[in-house]
C-alpha positions as a printed NumPy array, in Angstrom:
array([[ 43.591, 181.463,  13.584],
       [ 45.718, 184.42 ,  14.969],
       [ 49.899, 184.287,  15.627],
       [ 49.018, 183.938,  18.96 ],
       [ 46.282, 181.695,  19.643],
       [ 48.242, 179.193,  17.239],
       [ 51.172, 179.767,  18.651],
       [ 49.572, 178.48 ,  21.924],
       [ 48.562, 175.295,  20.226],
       [ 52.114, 175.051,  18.81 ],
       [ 53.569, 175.32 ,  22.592],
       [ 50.51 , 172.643,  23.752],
       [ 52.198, 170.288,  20.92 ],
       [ 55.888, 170.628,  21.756],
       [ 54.98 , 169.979,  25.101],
       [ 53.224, 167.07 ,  23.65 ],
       [ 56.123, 165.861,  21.731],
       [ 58.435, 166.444,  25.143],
       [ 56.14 , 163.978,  26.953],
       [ 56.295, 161.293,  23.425],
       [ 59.699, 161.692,  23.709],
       [ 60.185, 160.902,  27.52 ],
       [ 58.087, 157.76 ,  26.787],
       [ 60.531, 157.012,  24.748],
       [ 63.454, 156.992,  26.717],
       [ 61.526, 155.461,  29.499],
       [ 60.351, 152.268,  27.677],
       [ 63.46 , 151.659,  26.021],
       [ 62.016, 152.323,  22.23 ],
       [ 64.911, 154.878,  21.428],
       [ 65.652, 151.964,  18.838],
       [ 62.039, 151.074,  17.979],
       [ 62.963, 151.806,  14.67 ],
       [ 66.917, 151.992,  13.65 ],
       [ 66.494, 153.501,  10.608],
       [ 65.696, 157.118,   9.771],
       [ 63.254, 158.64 ,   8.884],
       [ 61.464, 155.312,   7.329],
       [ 61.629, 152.546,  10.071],
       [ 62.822, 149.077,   9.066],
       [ 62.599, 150.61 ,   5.582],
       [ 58.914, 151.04 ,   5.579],
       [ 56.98 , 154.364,   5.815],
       [ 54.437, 152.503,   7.55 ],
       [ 55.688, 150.415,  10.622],
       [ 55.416, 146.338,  10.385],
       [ 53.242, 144.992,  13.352],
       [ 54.476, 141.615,  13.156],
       [ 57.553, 139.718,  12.457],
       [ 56.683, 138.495,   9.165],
       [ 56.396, 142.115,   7.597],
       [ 60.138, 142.804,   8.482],
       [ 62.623, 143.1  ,   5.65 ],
       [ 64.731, 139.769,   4.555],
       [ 67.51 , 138.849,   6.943],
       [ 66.957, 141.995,   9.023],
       [ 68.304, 140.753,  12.025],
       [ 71.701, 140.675,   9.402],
       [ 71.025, 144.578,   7.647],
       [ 70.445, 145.672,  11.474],
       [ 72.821, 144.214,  13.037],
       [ 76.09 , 146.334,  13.333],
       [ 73.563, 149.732,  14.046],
       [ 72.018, 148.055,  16.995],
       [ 75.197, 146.437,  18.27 ],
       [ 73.952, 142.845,  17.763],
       [ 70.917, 143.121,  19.811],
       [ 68.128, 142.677,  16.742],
       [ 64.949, 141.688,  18.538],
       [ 61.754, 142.963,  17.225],
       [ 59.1  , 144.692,  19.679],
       [ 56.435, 146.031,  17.443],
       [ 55.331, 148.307,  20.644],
       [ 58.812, 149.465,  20.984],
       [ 58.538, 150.085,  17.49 ],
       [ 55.162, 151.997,  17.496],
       [ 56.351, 154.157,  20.198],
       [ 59.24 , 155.163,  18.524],
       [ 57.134, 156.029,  15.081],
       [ 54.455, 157.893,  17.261],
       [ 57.129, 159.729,  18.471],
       [ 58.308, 160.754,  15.069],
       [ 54.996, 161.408,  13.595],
       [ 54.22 , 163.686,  16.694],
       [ 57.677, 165.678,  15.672],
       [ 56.688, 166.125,  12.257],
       [ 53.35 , 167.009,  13.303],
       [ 55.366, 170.121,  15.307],
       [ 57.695, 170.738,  12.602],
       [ 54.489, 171.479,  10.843],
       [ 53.033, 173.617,  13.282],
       [ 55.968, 175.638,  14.167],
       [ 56.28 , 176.466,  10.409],
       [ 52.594, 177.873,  10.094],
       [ 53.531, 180.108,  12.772],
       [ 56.369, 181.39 ,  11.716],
       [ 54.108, 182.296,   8.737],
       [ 51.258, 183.74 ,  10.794],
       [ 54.356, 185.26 ,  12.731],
       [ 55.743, 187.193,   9.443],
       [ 52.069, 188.662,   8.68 ],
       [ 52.496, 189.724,  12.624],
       [ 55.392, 191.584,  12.967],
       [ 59.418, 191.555,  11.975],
       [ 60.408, 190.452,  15.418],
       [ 57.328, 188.138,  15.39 ],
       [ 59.019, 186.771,  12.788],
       [ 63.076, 185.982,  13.46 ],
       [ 62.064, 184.464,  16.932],
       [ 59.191, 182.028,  15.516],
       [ 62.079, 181.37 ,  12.328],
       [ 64.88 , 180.922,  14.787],
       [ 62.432, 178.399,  16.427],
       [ 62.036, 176.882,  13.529],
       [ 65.588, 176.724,  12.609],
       [ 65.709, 174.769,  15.957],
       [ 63.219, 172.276,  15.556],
       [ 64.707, 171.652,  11.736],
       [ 68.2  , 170.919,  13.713],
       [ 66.586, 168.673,  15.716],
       [ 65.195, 166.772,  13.166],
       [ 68.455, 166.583,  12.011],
       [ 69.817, 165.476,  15.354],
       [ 67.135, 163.208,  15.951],
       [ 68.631, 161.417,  12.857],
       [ 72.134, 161.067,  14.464],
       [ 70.905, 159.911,  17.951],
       [ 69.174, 156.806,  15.951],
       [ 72.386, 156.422,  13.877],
       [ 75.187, 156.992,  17.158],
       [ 72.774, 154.424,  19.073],
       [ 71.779, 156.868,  21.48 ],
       [ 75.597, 158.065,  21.933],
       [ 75.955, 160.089,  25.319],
       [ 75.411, 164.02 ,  24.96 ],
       [ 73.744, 163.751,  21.999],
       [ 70.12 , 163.229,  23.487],
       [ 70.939, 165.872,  25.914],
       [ 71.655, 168.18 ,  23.093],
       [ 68.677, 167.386,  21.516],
       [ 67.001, 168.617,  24.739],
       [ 68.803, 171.535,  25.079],
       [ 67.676, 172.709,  21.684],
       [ 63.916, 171.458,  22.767],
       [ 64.586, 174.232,  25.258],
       [ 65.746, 177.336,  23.16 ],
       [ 62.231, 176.079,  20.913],
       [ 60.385, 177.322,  23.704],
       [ 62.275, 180.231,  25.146],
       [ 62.12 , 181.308,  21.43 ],
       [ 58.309, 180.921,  21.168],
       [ 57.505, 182.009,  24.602],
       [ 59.269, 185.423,  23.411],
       [ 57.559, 185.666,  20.289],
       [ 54.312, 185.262,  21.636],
       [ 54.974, 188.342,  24.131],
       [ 56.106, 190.617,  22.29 ],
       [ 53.672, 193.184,  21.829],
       [ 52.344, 192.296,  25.222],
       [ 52.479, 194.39 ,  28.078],
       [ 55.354, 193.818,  30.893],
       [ 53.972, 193.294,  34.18 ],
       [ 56.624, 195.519,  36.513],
       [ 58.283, 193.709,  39.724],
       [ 61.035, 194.306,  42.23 ],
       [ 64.686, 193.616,  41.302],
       [ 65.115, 191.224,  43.929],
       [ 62.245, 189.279,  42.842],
       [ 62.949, 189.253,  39.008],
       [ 66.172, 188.134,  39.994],
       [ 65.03 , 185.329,  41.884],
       [ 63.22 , 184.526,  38.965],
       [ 66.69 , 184.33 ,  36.568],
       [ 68.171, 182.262,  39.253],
       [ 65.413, 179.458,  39.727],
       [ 65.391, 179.474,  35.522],
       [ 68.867, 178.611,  35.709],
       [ 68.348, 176.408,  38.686],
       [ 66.07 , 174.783,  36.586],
       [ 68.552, 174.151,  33.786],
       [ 70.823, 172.573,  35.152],
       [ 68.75 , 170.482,  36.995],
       [ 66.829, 169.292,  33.443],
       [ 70.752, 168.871,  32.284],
       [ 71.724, 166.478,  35.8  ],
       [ 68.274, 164.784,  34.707],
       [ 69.318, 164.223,  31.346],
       [ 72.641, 162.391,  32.083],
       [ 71.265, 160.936,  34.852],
       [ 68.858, 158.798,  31.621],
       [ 71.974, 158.411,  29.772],
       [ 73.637, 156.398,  32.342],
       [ 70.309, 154.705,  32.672],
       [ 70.866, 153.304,  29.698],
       [ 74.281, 151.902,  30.301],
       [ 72.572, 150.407,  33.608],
       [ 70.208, 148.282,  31.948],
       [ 72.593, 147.144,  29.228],
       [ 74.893, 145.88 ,  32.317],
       [ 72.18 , 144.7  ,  34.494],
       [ 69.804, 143.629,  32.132],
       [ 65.925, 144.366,  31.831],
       [ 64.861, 141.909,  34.592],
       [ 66.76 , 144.322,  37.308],
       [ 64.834, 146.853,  37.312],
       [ 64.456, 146.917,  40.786],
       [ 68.463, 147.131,  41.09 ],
       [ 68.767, 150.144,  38.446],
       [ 68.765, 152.974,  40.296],
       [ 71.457, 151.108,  43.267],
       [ 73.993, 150.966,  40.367],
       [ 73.713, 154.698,  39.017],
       [ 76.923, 156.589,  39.493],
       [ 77.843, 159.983,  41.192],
       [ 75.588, 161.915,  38.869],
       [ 72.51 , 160.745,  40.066],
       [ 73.734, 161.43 ,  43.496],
       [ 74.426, 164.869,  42.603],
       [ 71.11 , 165.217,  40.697],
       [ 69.333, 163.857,  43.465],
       [ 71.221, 166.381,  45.686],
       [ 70.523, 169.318,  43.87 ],
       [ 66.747, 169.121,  44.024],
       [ 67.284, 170.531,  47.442],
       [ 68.726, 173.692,  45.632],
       [ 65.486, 173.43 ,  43.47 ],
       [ 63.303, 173.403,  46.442],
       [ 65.115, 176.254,  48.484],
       [ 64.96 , 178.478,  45.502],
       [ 61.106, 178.429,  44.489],
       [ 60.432, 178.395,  48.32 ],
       [ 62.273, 181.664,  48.406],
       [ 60.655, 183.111,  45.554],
       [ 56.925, 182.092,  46.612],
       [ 57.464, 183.788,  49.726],
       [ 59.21 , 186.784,  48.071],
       [ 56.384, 187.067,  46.173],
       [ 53.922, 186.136,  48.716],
       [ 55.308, 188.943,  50.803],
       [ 55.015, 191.644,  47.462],
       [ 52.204, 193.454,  46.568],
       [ 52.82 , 191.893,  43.177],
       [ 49.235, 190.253,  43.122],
       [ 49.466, 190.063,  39.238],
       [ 52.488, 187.156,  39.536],
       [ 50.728, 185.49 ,  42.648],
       [ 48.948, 182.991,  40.569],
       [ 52.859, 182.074,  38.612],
       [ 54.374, 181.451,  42.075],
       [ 51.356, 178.853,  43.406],
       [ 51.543, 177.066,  39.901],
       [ 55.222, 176.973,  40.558],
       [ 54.86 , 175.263,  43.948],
       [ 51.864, 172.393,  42.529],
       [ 54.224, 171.675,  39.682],
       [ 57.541, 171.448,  41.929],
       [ 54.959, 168.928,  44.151],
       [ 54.201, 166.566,  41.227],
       [ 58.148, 166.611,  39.822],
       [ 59.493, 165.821,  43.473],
       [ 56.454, 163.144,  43.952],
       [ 57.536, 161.622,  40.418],
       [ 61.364, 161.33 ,  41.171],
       [ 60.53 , 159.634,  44.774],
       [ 58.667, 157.318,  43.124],
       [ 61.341, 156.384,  40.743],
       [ 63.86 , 156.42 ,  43.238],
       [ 62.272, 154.372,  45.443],
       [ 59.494, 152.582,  43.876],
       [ 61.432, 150.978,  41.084],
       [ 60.871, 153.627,  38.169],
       [ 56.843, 152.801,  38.097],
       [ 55.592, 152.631,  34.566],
       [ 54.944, 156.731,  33.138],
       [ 56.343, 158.27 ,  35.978],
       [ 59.877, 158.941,  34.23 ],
       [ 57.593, 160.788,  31.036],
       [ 55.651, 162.779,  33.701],
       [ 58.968, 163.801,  35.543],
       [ 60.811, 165.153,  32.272],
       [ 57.351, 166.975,  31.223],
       [ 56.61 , 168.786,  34.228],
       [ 60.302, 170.085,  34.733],
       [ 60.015, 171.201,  31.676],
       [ 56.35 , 173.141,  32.411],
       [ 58.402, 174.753,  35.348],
       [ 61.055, 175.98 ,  33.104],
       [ 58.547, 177.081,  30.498],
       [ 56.502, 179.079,  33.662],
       [ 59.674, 180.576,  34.474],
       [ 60.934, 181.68 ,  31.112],
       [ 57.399, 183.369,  30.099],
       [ 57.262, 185.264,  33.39 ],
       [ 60.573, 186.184,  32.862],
       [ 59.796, 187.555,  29.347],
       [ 56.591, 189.335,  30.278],
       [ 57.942, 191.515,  33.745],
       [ 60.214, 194.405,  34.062],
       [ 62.292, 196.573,  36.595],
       [ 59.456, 198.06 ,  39.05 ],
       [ 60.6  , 202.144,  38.132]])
């Protein structure tokens, strides 16, 4: 297969791992396993009880803060999870090594990506160890982030650049940024999640969201910024005779429709089972729609 057609699939399969990953957080299985990278000290998860280690509620107990309780579909989520990032590791490697038979610039953007994903790993390892300390999972996103900005680039390189106005290209920067941020808000926004349901319990979950602090206010607040912005730009480039990045700005505006849909219903509908994996993944499509547009246009001469 060619650098670029795998380099596709490699993009299909952190997006894949991006959606593992906000099941994750969503079901609670951050601590599925509390040990890295084997889980309960097996390679292979236990399914039951009985497969656990000897007095693991003891050898556990200080890294989960007391709360030893075994879920084996907490635990399988988590492991999935895992075996999905090694499964990218893996691809991101091959195309670094398609990428060097390529080109040189091919190259140090596909092996800073995979520099990336390597620290992540790494990170991974120390948000299982910090119990899911605060900023470290919205690190780990962050980096997540420059994976794909990284690849995206790569995989345009020797492509041609589609030329636009300078008011719409920057319209484009902002609503990346825009974007950002938002994804940022989102990310602390889950954080303090978690310190909600320790306090409140998991039989509240109708009364999480009421107990979130100013950040989700703000977050919440913001998507107005995120809706005036694309709305701009879709009828910036509406109005253009741009026809080549028509198709970018209607995608923008479905996939704006499903993120706002998915954060109503968790505002309001008591964070309905999927809907906080579907929210992270599609914000993240938008960014990723953004940041290959971005890559691929130029100043109109």
């Amino acid at each position: 297969m060619t650098f670029h057609k795998f380099g596709f699939v490699t993009l299909l399969c952190i997006y894949l791992l991006i959606l593992a990953g906000g099941i994750v957080r969503s079901t609670g299985s951050g601590m599925g396993c509390p040990d890295w990278p084997k889980c309960f000290g097996r390679f292979i998860p236990p399914t039951k009880e009985s497969e656990l280690p000897l007095h693991y509620e003891i050898t556990y107990k200080e890294k989960l803060h007391g709360e030893v309780l075994f879920n084996p579909i907490k635990t399988w989520i988590e492991y999935i999870n895992r075996l999905i990032g090694a499964l990218t590791g893996l691809f991101v490697l091959i195309t670094t090594i398609l990428a060097y038979k390529t080109g040189k610039k091919e190259f140090i953007l596909s092996f800073l990506a995979l520099l990336l994903v390597l620290g992540n790993a790494v990170l991974g390892k120390y948000v299982v160890d910090s119990f899911l300390l605060p900023g470290v999972v919205t690190l780990h996103m962050l980096l997540s982030i420059g994976v794909l900005f990284l690849l995206l680039k790569a995989l345009q390189v020797k492509q041609s650049r589609i030329e636009v106005s300078p008011t719409i290209r920057t319209w484009m920067l902002i609503n990346l940024f825009i974007c950002v941020i938002q994804i940022v808000l989102g990310t602390q926004v889950r954080e303090e999640m978690d310190h909600v349901i320790v306090q409140w319990g998991e039989n509240a979950k109708s009364e999480w969201v009421s107990h979130l602090g100013i950040i989700y206010i703000i977050h919440r607040t913001f998507s107005w910024v995120l809706v005036i912005g694309h709305l701009i730009l879709w009828y910036k480039i509406k109005k253009s005779n741009f026809s080549s990045i028509k198709n970018y700005s209607t995608y923008l505006l479905v996939f704006l429709s499903i993120s706002l849909l998915t954060g109503v219903l968790m505002a309001y509908v008591s964070l309905p089972l999927g809907s906080q994996a579907i929210h992270l993944t599609i914000s993240l499509v938008i960014l990723g729609l953004h940041m290959n547009t971005w890559i691929k246009t130029s100043l109109k001469a």
